[in-house]
C-alpha positions in Angstrom: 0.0 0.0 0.0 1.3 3.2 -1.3 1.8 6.4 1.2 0.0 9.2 0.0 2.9 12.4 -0.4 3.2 14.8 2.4 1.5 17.6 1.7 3.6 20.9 0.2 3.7 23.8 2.3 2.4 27.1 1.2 4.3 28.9 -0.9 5.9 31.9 1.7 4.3 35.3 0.6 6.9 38.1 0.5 5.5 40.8 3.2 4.0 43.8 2.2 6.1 47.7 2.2 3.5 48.1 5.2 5.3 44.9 7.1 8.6 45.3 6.3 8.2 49.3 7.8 6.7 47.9 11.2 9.4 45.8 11.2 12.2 48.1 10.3 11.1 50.4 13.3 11.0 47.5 15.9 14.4 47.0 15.1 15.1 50.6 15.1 13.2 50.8 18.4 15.7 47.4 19.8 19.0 49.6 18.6 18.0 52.3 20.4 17.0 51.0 23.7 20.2 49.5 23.3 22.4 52.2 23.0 24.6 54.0 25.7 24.2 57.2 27.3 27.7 58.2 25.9 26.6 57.0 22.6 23.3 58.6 22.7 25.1 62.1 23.7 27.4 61.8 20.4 24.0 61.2 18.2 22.7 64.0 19.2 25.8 65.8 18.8 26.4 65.1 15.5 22.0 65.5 14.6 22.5 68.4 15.7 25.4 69.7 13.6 23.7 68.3 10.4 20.6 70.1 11.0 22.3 73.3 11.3 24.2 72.5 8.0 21.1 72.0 6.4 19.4 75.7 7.9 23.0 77.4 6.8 22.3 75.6 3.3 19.2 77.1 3.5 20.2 80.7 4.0 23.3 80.4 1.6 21.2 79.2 -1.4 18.2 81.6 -0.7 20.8 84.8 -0.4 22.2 83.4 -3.7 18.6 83.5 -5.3 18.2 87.1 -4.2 21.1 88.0 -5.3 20.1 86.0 -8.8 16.9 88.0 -8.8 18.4 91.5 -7.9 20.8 91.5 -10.7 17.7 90.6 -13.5 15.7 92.9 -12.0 18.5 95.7 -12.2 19.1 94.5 -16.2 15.5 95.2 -17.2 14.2 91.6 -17.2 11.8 91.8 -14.8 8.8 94.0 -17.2 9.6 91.4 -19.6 6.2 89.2 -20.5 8.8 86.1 -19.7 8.9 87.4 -16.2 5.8 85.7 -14.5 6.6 82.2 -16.2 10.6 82.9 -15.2 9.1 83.5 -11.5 7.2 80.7 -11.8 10.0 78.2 -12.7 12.5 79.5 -10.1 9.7 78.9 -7.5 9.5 75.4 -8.3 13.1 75.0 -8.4 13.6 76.6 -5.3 11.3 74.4 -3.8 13.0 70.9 -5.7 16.3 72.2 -3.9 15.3 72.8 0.1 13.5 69.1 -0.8 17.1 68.0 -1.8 18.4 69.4 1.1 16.0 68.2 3.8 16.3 64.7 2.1 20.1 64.6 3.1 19.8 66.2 5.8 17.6 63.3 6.7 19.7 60.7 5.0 22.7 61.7 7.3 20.9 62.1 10.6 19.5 58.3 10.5 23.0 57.1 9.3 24.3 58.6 12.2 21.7 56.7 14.3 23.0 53.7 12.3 19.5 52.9 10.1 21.7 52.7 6.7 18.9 53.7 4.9 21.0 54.0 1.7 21.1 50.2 2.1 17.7 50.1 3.0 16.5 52.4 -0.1 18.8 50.0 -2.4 16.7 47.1 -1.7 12.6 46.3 -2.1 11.5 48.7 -0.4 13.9 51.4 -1.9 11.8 50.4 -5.4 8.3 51.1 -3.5 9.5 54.2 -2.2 10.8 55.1 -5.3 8.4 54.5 -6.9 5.9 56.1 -4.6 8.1 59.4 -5.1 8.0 59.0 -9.1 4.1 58.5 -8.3 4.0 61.8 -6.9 6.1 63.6 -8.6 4.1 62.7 -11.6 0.7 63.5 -9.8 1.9 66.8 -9.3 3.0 67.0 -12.8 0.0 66.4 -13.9 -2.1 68.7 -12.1 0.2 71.5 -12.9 0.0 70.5 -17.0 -3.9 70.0 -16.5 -4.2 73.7 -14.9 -1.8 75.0 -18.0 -4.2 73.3 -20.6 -7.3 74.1 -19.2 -5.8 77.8 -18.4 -4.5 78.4 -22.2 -8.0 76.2 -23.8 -10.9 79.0 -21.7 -8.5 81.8 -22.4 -8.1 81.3 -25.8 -11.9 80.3 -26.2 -12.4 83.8 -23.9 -10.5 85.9 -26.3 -12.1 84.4 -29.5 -15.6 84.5 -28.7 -17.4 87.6 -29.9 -20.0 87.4 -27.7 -19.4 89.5 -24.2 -21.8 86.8 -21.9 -20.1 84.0 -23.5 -16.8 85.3 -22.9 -17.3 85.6 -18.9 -19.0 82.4 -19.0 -16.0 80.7 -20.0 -14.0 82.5 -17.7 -16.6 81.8 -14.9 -16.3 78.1 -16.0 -12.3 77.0 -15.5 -11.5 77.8 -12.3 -14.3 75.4 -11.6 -13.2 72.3 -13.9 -9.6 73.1 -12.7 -10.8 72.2 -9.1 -12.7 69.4 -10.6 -9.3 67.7 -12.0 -7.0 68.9 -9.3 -9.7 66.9 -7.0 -10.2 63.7 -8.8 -6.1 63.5 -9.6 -5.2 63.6 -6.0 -7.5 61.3 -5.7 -6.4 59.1 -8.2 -2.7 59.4 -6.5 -3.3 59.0 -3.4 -5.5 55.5 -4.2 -2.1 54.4 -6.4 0.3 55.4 -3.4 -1.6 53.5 -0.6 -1.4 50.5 -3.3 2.1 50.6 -3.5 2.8 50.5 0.1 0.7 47.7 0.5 -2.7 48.8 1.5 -5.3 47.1 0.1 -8.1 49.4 -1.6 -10.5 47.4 -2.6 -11.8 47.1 0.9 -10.9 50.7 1.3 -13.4 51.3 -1.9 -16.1 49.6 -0.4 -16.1 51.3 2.8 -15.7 54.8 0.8 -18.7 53.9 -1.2 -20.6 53.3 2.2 -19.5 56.2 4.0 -20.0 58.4 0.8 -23.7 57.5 0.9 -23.7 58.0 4.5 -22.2 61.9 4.1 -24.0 62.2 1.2 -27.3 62.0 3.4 -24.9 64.6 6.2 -23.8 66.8 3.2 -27.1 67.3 1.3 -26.9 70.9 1.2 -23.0 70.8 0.1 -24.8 68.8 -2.8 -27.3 71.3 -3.6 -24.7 73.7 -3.6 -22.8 72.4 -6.2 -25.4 71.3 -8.0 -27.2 74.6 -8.5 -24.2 76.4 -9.2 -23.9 74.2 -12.2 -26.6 75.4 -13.8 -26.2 78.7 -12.5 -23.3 78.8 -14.9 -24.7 76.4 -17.6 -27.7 78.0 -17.7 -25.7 81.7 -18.0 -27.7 83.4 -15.1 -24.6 84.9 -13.5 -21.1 85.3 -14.7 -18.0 86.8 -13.3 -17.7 90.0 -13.6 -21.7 91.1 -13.7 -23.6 93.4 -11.6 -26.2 91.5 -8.6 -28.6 91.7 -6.4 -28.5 89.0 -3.9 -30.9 89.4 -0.5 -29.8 93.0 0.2 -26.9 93.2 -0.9 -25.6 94.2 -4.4 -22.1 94.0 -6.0 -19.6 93.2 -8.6 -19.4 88.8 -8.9 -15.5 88.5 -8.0 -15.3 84.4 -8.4 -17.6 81.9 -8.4 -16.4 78.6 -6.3 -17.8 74.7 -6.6 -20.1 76.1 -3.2 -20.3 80.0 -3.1 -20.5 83.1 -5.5 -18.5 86.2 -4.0 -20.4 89.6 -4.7 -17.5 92.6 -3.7 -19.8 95.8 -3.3 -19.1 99.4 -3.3 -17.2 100.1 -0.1 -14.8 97.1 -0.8 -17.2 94.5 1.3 -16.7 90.6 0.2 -19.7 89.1 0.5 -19.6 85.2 0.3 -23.1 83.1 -0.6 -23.6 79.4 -0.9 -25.6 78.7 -4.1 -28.7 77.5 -1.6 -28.9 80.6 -0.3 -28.7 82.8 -3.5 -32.5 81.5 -4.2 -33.3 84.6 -6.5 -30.2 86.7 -8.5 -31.5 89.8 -9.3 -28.5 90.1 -12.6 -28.6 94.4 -14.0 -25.4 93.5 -16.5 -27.1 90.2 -18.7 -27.4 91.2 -22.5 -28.5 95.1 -21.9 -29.1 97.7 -18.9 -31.4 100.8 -18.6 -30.4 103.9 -17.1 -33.4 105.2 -15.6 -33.9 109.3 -15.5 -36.7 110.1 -13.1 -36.0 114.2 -12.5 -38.1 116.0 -10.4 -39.6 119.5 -11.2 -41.5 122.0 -10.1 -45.1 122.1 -9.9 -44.9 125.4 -11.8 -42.2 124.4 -14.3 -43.9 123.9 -17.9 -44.1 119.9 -18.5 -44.1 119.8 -22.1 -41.0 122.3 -22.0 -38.8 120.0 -19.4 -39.8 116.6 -21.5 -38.2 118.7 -24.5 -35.1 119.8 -23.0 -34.7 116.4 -21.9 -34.6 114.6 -25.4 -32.2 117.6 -26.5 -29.8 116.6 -23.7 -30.5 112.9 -24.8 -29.6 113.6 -28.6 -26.2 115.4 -27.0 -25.5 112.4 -25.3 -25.6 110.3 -27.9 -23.7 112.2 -30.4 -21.3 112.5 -27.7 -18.2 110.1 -28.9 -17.4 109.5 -25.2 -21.1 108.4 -24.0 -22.7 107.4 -27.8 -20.5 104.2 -27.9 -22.4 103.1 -24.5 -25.9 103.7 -25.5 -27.8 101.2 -27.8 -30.9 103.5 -28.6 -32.0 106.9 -28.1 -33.6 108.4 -24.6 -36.9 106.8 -24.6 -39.0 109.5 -22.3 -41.9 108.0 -20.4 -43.9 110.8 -19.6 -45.0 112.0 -15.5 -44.7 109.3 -13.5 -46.1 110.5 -10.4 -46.8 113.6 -8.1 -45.0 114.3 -4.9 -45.1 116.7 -2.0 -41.6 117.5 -3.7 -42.5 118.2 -7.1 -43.5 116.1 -10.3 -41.4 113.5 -10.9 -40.6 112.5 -14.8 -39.5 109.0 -16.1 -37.0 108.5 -19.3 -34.6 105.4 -19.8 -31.5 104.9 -22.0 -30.8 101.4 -23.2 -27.3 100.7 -22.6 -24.4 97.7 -22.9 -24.5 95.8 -19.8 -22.5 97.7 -16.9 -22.9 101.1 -18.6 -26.0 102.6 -17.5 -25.1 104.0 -14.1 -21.9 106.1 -16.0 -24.5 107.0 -18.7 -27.0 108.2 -15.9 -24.8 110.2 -13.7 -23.9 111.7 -16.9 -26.8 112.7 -18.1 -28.2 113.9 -14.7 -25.5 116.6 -14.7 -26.3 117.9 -18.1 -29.9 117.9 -17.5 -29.3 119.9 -14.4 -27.4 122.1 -16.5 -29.8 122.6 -19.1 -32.9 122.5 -16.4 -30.8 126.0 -14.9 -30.1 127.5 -18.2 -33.8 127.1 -19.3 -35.4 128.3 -16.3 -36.8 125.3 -15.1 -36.4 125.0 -11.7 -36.1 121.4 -9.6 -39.1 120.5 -7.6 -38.6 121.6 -3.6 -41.2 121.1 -0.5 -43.6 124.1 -1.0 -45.7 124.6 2.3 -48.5 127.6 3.4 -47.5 131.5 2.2 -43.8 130.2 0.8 -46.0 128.5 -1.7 -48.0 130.9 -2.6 -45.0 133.7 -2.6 -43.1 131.2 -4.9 -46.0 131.2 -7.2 -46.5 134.8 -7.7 -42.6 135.6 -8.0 -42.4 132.6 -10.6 -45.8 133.8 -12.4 -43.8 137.3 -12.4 -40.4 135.9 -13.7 -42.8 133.9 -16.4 -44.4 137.3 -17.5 -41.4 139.2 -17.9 -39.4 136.1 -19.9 -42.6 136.2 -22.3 -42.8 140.7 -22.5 -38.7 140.1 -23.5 -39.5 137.6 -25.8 -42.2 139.3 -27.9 -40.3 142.9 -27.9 -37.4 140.8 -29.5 
């Protein structure tokens, strides 16, 4: 009778970059409580002198830098257009060298606490780590080609389009697809880096997915947020850079976020709205804008007289190279609008490109008050008891006597 054969063992699995760095700091941790004070002392000693080396590093190769800068800056080259993208690439430079540094600053304090981690990085887990730093090296790469791309494809699409609404749309739109990729890429990263040191995701995916359903219940207004500033945008409600009225408060859109629109007002005031809050946008700068006139004259002034200087002033305007370019048709007068203790008020509107109308108004409003002066008409004031009635007859008078002057002319 034949023996049946002993069973193989399993196949020994190689342990993970997560394994091999809990056991790397046990035996760090054994070497250590090992050591002698005397030893310890000379450790420190020598940590201690690297770490300055690496701050005097510092200081050398930043006054080097300035220095660098100083002497463009003294040649001319710093108003050249190159200037911003030169900044740019010394500031990433800059930062590649204090990361140079501080890695053998590093690499010499734990070979003075005996760690070897040159040997250490030459082995398996010097590939996963090097890897890891390829890994995010190339994620940040990536982001900063993605931001370029995008950058360079809205502005050029902003700078072609004819169309004034569509050109703030587009600028409206990157910032918020250049969070969108600079979110899902870190993402995307960090997943790929915790799978290289050995963590497994797929659990980690699962549990995401549950706890993502679980904030998404939490987060539902963050949601609603985002959601309704899409279509704010998609829809072209608002834009950067229009004129709205939000609640009470009014202002110029400074940057619209993935959660809030940012109105600056008047006086220099930020103010900051969720998208669920902004339930109605009151927009004056979408396609066109009025300027409303709505002067108010005296009860004695002659109606038909003030509507007629009115249009005069509103031709002048419009022939006016400095204001015609900003008005899109001519003054459209209403007629009276209404009667107040102050006077009777009239109503007249220029249409105007979108942002114009409250230059165009001021502007007119100090012509007509010109004009109103040098034709008499005077601007409606509270009249009450015997000044009324004193300010009747002495206009009646002045009336009589403009009318005797013009008939012996």
């Amino acid at each position: 009778m034949t023996t049946p054969p002993a069973p193989t063992p399993p196949a020994a699995t190689a342990p993970s970059a997560g394994e091999e760095i809990i056991r790397a700091a046990q035996a760090f941790t054994g070497d250590m409580l090992r050591l002698q004070p005397r030893e310890v002392a000379i450790n420190l000693a020598l940590s201690v002198v690297v770490v300055l080396g690496a701050v005097g590093l510092f200081y050398g190769l930043g006054w080097l830098m300035r220095r660098g800068g100083e002497r463009l800056a003294a040649r001319g080259l710093a108003a050249s257009a190159d200037m911003p993208r030169a900044s740019k690439v010394a500031a990433i430079t800059w930062t590649l060298v204090k990361l140079a540094v501080v890695a053998g600053a590093v690499v010499l304090v734990l070979e003075v606490w005996g760690l070897t981690p040159l040997e250490w990085l030459s082995g398996r887990m010097g590939a996963a780590a090097t890897r890891v730093a390829v890994l995010i090296l190339a994620g940040a790469g990536a982001v900063e080609l993605c931001n370029r791309i995008i950058e360079r494809v809205f502005h050029g699409l902003e700078l072609r389009s004819a169309d004034r609404r569509r050109a703030a749309q587009f600028r409206t739109l990157a910032p918020i697809i250049r969070g969108l990729v600079q979110g899902l890429l870190a993402v995307f990263v960090g997943l790929t880096v915790l799978s290289e040191v050995g963590v497994k995701i797929g659990p980690l995916l699962a549990g995401a997915g549950v706890v993502g359903v679980a904030l998404g219940f939490g987060a539902q207004t963050l949601v609603k947020d985002f959601l309704t500033g899409l279509f704010l945008i998609l829809e072209d409600i608002v834009s950067v850079g229009d004129n709205v009225k939000i609640g009470t408060f009014t202002g110029r859109v400074e940057s619209m976020t993935l959660r809030t629109i940012r109105l600056r007002d008047f006086d220099g005031t930020l103010h900051v709205f969720p998208y669920s809050e902004a339930q109605v946008i009151h927009n004056r700068t979408k396609s066109f804008s009025n300027a409303v006139i709505q002067p108010r004259i005296s009860y004695l002034a002659d109606i038909d007289r003030a509507m007629a200087v009115m249009k005069k002033v509103g031709a002048q305007m419009q022939a006016d190279e400095a204001y015609g370019k900003a008005i899109l048709e001519p003054l459209e007068i209403v007629g009276v609008d209404e009667f107040t203790d102050n006077g009777v008020v009239l109503k007249a509107r220029f249409k105007t490109f979108p942002g114009e109308q409250w230059r165009i108004g001021r502007e007119f409003n100090r012509r007509l008050k010109q004009a109103y002066d040098s034709a008499g008409i005077e601007i409606g004031y509270p009249n009450v008891g015997a000044d009324r009635a004193e300010r009747r007859s002495f206009l009646e008078q002045e009336h009589a006597d403009d009318e005797e002057g013009r008939a012996t002319q």
